[in-house]
C-alpha positions as CSV (number, residue, x, y, z in Angstrom):
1,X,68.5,103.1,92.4
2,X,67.4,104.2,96.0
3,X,64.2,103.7,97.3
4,X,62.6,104.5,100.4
5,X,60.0,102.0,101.9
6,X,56.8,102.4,104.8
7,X,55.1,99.0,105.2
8,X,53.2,97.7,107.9
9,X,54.3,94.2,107.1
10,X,57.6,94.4,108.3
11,X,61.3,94.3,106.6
12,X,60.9,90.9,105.7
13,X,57.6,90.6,103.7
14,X,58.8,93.5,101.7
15,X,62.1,92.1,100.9
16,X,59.7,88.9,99.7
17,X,57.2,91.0,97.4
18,X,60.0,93.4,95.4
19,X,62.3,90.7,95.4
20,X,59.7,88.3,93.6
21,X,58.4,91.2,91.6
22,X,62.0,91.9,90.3
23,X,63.5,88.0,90.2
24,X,63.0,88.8,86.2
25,X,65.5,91.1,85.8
26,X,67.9,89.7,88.0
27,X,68.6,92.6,90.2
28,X,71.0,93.0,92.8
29,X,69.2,94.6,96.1
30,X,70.1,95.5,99.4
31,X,67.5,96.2,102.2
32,X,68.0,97.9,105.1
33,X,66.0,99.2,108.3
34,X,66.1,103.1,108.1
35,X,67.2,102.6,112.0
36,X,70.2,99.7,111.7
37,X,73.5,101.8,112.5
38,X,76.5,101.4,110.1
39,X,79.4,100.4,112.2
40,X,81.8,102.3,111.7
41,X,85.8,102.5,112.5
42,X,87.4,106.0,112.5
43,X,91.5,106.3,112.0
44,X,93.5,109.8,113.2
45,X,96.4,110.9,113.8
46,X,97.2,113.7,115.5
47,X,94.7,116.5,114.4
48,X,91.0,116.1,116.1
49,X,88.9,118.4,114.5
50,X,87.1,116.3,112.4
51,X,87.0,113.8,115.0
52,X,85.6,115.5,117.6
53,X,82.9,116.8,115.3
54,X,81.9,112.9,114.3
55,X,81.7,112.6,117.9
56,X,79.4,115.2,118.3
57,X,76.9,114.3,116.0
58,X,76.9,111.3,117.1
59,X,76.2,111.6,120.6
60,X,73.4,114.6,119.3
61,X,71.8,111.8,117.2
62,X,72.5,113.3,113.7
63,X,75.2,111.1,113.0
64,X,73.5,107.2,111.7
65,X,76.5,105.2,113.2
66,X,78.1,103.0,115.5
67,X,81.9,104.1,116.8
68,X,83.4,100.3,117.4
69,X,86.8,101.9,118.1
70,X,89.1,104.7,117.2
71,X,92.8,104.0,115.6
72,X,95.4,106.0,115.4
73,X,99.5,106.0,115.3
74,X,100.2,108.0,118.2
75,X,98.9,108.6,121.5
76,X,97.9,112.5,121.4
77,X,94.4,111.6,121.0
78,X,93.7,108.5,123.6
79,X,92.2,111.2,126.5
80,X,89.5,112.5,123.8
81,X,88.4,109.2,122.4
82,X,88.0,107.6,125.8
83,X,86.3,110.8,127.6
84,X,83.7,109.5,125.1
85,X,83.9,106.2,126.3
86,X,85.0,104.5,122.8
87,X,88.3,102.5,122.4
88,X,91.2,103.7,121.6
89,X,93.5,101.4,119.7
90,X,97.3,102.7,119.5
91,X,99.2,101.3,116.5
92,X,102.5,102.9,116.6
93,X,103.2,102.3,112.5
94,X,106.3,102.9,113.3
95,X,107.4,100.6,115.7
96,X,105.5,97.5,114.2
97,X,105.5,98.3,110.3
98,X,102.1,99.3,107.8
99,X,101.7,95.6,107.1
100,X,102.0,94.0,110.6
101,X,99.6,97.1,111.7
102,X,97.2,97.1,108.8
103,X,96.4,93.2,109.4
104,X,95.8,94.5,112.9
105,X,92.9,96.9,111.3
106,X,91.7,93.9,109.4
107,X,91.4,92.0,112.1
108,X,89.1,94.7,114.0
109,X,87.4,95.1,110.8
110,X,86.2,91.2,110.6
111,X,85.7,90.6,114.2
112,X,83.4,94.2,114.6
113,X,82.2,93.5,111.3
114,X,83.1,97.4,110.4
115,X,81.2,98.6,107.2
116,X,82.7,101.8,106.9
117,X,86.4,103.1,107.8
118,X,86.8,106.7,108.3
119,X,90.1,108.5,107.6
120,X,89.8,111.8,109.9
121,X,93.3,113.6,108.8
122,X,94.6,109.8,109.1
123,X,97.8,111.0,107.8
124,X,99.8,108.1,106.5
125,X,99.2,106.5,103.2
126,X,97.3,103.2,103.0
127,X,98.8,100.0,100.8
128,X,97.1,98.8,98.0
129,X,96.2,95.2,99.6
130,X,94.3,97.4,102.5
131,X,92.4,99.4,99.7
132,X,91.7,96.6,97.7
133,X,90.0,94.3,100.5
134,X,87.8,97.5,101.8
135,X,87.2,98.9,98.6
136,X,84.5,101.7,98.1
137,X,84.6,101.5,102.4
138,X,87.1,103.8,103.1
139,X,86.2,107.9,103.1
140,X,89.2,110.0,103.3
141,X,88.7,114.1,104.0
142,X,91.6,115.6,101.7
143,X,92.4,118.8,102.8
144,X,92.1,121.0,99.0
145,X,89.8,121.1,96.8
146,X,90.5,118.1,94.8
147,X,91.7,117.6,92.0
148,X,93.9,120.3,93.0
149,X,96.5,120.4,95.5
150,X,97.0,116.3,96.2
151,X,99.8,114.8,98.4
152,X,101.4,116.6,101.5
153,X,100.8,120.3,102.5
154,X,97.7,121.2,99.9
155,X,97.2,124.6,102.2
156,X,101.5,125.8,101.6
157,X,100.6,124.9,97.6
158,X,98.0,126.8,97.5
159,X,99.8,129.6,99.2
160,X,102.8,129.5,96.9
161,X,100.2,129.5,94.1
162,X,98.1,132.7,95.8
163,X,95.0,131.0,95.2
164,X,91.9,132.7,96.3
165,X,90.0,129.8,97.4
166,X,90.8,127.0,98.9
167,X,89.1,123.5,100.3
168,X,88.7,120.5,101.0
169,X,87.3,117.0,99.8
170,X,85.5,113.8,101.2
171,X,86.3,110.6,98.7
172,X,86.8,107.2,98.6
173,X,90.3,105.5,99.0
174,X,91.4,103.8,96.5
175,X,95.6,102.6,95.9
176,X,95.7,106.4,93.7
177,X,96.4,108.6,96.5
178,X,93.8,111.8,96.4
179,X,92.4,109.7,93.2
180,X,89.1,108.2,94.7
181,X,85.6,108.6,93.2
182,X,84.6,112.3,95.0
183,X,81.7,112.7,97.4
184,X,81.6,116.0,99.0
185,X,83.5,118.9,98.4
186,X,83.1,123.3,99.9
187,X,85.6,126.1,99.7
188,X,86.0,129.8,101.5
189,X,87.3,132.7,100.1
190,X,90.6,133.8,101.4
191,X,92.6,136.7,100.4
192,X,96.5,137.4,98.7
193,X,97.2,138.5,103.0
194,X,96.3,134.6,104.1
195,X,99.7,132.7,105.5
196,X,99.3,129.2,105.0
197,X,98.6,129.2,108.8
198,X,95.8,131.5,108.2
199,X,94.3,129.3,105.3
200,X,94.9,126.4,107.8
201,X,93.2,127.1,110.4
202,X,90.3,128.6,107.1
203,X,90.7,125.0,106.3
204,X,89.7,123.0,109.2
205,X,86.0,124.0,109.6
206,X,85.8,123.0,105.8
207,X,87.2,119.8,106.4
208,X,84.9,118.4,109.8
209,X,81.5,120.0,107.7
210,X,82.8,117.9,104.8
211,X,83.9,114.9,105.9
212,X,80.9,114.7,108.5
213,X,78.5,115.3,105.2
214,X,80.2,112.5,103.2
215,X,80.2,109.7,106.7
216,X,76.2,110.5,107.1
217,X,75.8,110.6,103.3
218,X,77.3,106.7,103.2
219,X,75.5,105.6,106.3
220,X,72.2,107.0,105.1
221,X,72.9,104.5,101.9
222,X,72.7,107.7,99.8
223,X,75.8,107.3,97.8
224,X,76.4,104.8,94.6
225,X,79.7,104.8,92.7
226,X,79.5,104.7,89.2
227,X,83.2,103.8,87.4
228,X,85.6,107.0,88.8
229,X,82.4,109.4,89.7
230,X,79.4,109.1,92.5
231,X,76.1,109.5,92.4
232,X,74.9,111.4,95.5
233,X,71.3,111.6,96.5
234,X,71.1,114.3,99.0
């Protein structure tokens, strides 16, 4: 259960009172200043669409979260991140290997004390240890409309199918790949004349308006998962 508070007293005396009130059923509870900022690691590749619309919103305000740094396995996007005055961490996956470089991530995670990693068209598949340690604090935006269309190239699958919508999905990671309990999901209609280019470039305005729903849907506390499902309060 959610619940919004409005006290004069302050955080504290209310955490006292409910936490007293409820000490007979046991209850796990979390409180949380409506203000506080989740920190908040994002991981790309390549593609910046979605990243630069996180940015955005962030700097506009709408967007309840702290950048600590920006990851990513190639270079293409260090001139971006930094015009924004973030870090920009380069871990060439590569050259060092997923295990030395994920315990690198870790590392940032602990010391920034990072609540929520965001996967912005991250495009390299995470190990099971890395999953298991940041479970159900890891968003993902899939590019199809899940369950449909997982693993590489969803938008040339859905063009070899001639599918007449297509779009794109915001979920937790988990070691299934594509698998995660879903958060947010949209689609646009396309057409049998679409080339997977077309639908591509269809595809990416899905994708930041997704993903950027899903990041301020977690930061606002406003998603619980419940066994392979969410429950979303919008």
């Amino acid at each position: 259960m959610r619940t919004r508070i409005e006290t004069e007293e302050g955080l504290d005396s209310a955490r006292v009172a409910i936490t007293e009130g409820l000490k007979h059923l046991s209850p796990h509870l979390t409180f949380r200043p409506t203000q506080e900022r989740k920190s908040t690691l994002i991981m790309v590749t390549t593609e910046s669409h979605c990243l630069r619309d996180l940015l955005y919103l962030q700097e506009l305000n709408e967007m309840p979260i702290d950048i600590a740094a920006v990851v990513s396995n190639h270079e293409v996007l260090r001139s971006l991140v930094e015009s924004h005055g973030l870090t920009f961490i380069h871990l060439p996956i590569d050259a060092m290997g997923k295990e030395i470089a994920e315990a690198k991530v870790l590392e940032l995670v602990e010391k920034e004390k990072i609540e929520l990693v965001v996967l912005a068209r991250y495009m390299q598949i995470l190990s099971e240890k890395f999953c298991k340690v940041l479970d159900g604090n890891i968003i993902n935006i899939h590019h199809s409309f899940l369950p449909g269309f997982k693993g590489a190239k969803p938008y040339h699958q859905a063009h070899e199918r001639g599918v007449k919508i297509i779009g794109a999905t915001s979920h937790f990671v988990t070691p299934h790949l594509d698998e995660g309990p879903i958060i947010s999901q949209d689609v646009a209609h396309v057409t049998h004349s679409a080339s997977p280019e077309d639908l591509i470039a269809i595809g990416r305005d899905i994708e930041r308006r997704v993903l950027s729903q899903a990041v301020k849907l977690f930061a606002q506390d406003r998603i619980f998962i419940v066994g392979s499902r969410t429950v979303v309060f919008q």
